[in-house]
C-alpha positions in Angstrom: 70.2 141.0 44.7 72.4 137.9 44.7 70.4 135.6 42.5 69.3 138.9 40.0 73.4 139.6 39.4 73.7 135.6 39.0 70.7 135.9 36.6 71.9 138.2 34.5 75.7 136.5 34.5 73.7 133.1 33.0 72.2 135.4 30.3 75.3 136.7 29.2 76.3 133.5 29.3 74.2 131.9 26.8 75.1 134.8 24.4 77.8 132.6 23.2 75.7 129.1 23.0 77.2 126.7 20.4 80.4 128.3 19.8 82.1 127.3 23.5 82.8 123.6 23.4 84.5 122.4 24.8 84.5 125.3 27.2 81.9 125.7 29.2 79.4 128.9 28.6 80.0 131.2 31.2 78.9 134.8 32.3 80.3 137.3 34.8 78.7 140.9 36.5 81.1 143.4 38.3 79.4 145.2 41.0 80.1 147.9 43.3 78.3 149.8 45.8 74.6 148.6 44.1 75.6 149.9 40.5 77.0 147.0 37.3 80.4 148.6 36.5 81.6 145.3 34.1 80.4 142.9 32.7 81.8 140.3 30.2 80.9 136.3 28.8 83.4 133.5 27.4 82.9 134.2 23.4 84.8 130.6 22.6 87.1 128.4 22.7 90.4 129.8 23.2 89.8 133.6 23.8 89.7 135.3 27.4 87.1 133.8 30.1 84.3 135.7 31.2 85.6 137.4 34.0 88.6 139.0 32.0 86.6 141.0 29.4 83.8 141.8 32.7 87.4 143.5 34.5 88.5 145.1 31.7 84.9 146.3 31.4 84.7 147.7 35.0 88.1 149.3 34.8 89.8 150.4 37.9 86.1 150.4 39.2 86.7 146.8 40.4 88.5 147.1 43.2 87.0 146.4 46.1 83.5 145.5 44.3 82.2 142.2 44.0 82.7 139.9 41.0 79.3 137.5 40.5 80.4 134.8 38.2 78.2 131.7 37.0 81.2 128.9 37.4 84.0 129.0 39.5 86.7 131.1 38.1 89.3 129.1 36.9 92.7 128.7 38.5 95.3 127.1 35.8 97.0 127.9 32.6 95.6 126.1 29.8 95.0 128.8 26.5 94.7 131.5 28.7 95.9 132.9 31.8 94.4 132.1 35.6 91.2 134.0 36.1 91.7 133.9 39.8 95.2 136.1 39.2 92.7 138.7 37.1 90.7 138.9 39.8 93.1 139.1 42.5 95.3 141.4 40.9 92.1 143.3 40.1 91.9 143.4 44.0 87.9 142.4 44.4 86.9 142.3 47.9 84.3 139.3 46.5 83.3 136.9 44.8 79.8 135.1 44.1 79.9 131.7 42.6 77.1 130.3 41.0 78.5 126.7 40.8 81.9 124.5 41.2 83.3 123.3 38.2 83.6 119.5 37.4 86.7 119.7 36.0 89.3 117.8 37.9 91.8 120.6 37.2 89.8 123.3 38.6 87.7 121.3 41.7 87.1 124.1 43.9 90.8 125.2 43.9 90.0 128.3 42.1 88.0 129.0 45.1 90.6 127.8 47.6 93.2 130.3 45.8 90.6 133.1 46.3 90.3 132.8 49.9 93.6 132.2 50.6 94.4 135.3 48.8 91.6 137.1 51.3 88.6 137.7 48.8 85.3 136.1 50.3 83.7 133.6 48.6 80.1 132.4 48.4 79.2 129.2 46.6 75.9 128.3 45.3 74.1 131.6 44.0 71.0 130.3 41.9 73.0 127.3 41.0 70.2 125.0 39.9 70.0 127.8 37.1 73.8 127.9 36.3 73.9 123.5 36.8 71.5 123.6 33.6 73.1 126.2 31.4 76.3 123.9 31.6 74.4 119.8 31.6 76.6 119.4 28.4 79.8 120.6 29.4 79.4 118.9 32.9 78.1 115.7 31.7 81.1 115.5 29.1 83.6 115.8 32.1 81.7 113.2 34.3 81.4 110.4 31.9 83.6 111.5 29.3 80.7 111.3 26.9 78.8 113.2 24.6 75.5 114.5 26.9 72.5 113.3 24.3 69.2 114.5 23.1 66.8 112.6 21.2 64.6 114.6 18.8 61.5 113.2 17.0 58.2 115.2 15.7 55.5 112.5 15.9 51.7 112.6 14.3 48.7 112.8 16.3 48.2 109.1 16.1 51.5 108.4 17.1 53.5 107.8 13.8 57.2 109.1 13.1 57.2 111.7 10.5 60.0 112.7 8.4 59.1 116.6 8.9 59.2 119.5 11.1 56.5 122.3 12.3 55.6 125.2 10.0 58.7 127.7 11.0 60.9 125.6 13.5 63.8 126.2 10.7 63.5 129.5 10.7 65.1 132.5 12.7 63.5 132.0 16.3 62.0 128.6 15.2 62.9 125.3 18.5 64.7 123.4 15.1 67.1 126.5 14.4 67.7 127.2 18.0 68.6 123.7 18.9 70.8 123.8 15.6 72.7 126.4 17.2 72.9 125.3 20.5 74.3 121.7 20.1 77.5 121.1 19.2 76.6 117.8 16.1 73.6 116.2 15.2 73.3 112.8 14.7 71.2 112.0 11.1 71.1 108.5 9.2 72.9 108.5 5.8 68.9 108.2 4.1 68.3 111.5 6.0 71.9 112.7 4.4 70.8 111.0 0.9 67.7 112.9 0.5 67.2 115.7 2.9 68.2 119.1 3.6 71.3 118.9 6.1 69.7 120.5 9.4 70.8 124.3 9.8 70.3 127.1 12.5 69.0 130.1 10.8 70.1 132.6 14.0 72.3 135.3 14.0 76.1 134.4 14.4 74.8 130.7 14.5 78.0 128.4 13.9 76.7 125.0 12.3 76.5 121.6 13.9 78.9 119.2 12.9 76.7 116.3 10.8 77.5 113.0 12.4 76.0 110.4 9.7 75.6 106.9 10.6 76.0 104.4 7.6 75.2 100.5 7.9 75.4 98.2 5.6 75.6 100.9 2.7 78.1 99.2 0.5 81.2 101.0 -0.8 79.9 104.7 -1.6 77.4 107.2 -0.1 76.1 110.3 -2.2 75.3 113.6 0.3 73.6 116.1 -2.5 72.8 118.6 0.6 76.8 118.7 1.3 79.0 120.6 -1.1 83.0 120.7 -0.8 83.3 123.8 1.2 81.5 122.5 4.0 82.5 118.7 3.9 85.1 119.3 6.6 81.8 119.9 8.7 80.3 116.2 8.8 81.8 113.4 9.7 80.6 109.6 8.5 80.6 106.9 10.8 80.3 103.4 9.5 80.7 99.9 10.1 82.4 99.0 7.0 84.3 100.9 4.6 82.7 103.5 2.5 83.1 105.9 0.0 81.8 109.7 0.2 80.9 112.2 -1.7 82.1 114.9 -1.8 85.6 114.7 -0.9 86.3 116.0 2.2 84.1 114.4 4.2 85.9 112.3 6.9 84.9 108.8 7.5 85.3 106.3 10.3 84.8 102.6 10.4 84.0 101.8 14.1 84.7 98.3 15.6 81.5 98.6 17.3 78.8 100.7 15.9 76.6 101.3 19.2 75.3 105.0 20.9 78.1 104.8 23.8 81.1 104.3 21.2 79.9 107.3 18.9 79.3 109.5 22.3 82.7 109.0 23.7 84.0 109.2 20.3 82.5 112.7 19.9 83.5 113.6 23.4 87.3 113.1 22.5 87.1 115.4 19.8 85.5 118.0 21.7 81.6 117.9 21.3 79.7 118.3 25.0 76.4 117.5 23.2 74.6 116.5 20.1 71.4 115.9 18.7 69.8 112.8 18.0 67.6 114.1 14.6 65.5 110.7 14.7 63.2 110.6 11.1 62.4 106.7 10.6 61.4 104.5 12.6 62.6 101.6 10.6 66.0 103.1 10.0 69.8 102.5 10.9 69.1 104.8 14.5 67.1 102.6 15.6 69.5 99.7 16.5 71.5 102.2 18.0 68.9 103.5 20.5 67.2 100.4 21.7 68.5 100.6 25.5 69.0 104.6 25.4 67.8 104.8 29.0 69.1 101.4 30.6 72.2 102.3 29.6 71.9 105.9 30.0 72.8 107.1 26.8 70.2 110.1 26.0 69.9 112.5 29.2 66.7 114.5 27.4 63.8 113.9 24.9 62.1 116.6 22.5 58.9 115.7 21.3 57.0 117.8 18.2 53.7 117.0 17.9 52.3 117.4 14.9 48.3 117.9 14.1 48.4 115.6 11.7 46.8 112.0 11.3 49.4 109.5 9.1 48.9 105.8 8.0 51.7 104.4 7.6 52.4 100.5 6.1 55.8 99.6 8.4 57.7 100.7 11.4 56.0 103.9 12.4 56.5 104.3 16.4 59.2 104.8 19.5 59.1 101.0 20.6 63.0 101.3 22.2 65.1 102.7 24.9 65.0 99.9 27.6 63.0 97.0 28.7 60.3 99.1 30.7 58.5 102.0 30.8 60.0 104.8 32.8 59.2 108.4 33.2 60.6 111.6 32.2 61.7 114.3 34.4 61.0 118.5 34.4 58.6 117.6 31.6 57.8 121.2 29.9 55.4 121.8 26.6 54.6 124.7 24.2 52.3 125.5 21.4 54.6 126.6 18.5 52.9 127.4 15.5 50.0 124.8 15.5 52.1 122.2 16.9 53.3 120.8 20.4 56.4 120.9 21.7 57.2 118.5 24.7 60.8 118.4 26.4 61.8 116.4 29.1 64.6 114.6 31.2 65.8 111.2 31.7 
């Protein structure tokens, strides 16, 4: 029953994807004698971990059950209190873990300060499982970068299309999910000029911040899709000076406009991943992801393919990411309303 309980603790987990970072999303079951009597999940950034609202769930039940929790239980104060003192004081005989933390403030000594206060531990519950719910959050604190997907919806014939499948924008659509679930996307400023600013359409979503890139645009840049009240939620990034409208909008010229400067940019202001929303194939993205996978920069790929035959007069395919071919990794595909979806890892 081990992996079921961890199971369920990565489900209540993801009930809170897109609002954590730069928390990780994490889930926790309280069990005693074969019957849930808690059960909690980190809401966000800030407010109580998982395994505080799963003891105050399970009441004076928790003693002497066992705690299943998806990452190890933190042992530090940062914005909240210890969770290994909750579950101490709580006085749980165990607890399940379904993966260390990569945090060099926690590093196993949450589980150190567990058993040396007599609870058993077990390490590694269905932790392939709980290493995937948290690639983001665990690739941030490994290479201090943003962890990068690239998404593209391609034509049968191969050709980059500025477009998306009939209902991936819409509640349950891959577009609005993956809206929700990342923490920015990453659009071109001739996206920004003359598209619709990508949105997730779910319940409770909280918006991605826009990340625009802007080259050699001159001195202003026009966002019609952007209005005032949400300007503080994009951000341009350009290699000169430039002007925005609207106000509100906050700029940065970078010294060096490559992928690796904008990831660890993100990173420091507390993004574990973002979406790279790529729309032309002879546009300013381009530049920025021609060695992608020499140099490591996008961890997955997201391929829409769409039933559709385009001729196109100019740059209409992928032709970047490294000097040779290479393959991708966990490869999975769906039919989604008419058209293919492909995902797979670097």
């Amino acid at each position: 029953m081990d992996a079921h309980y961890m199971r369920r603790c990565v489900e209540l987990a993801r009930t809170a994807a897109g609002h954590t970072s730069p928390n990780p999303m994490v889930g926790c079951v309280i069990v005693r004698e074969g019957q849930v009597v808690g059960e909690g999940f980190h809401p966000k950034a800030g407010q109580p971990h998982a395994e505080v609202f799963a003891l105050r769930d399970a009441g004076d039940l928790a003693e002497n059950a066992t705690a299943y929790v998806s990452l190890e239980p933190c042992n530090h104060y940062g914005r909240t209190p210890p969770c290994t003192e909750a579950l101490i004081k709580a006085k749980v005989k165990e607890v399940v873990v379904g993966m260390t933390d990569p945090n060099p403030i926690v590093a196993s000594k949450g589980i150190e300060k567990l058993r040396n206060a007599g609870i058993d531990v077990r390490v590694g519950v269905e932790e392939e499982l709980c290493l995937r719910l948290n690639e983001a959050y665990i690739h941030r604190m490994l290479t201090g970068k943003a962890f990068a997907t690239l998404r593209t919806t391609l034509s049968m014939n191969g050709i980059v299309i500025n477009q998306i499948g009939s209902g991936a924008d819409q509640p349950g659509g891959y577009y609005s999910q993956l809206a929700k679930e990342y923490d920015g996307v990453i659009i071109s400023s001739d996206m920004a000029k003359a598209t619709t600013l990508p949105i997730s359409q779910e319940a409770g979503a909280k918006q991605p911040l826009y990340i625009i890139i802007v080259q050699g645009e001159g001195s202003e840049l026009h966002i019609p899709f952007l209005d005032e009240e949400s300007a503080s939620n994009a951000i341009v990034l350009a290699d000169s000076p430039v002007t925005v409208e609207p106000s509100g909008v906050s700029v940065s010229v970078l010294d060096q406009m490559n992928l690796e400067s904008i990831l660890r940019l993100l990173a420091d202001r507390g993004l574990c991943s973002v979406l790279v929303d790529f729309r032309d194939a002879g546009g300013v993205l381009v530049p920025l992801l021609s060695k992608f996978q020499e140099d490591k920069l996008v961890q997955k790929v997201v391929v829409e393919l769409s039933p559709v035959w385009v001729v196109s007069p100019g740059p209409s395919d992928l032709a970047f990411g490294g000097s040779q071919s290479f393959p991708l990794k966990n490869v999975e595909h769906k039919e989604v309303n008419g058209t293919l979806l492909l995902e797979g890892y670097l």
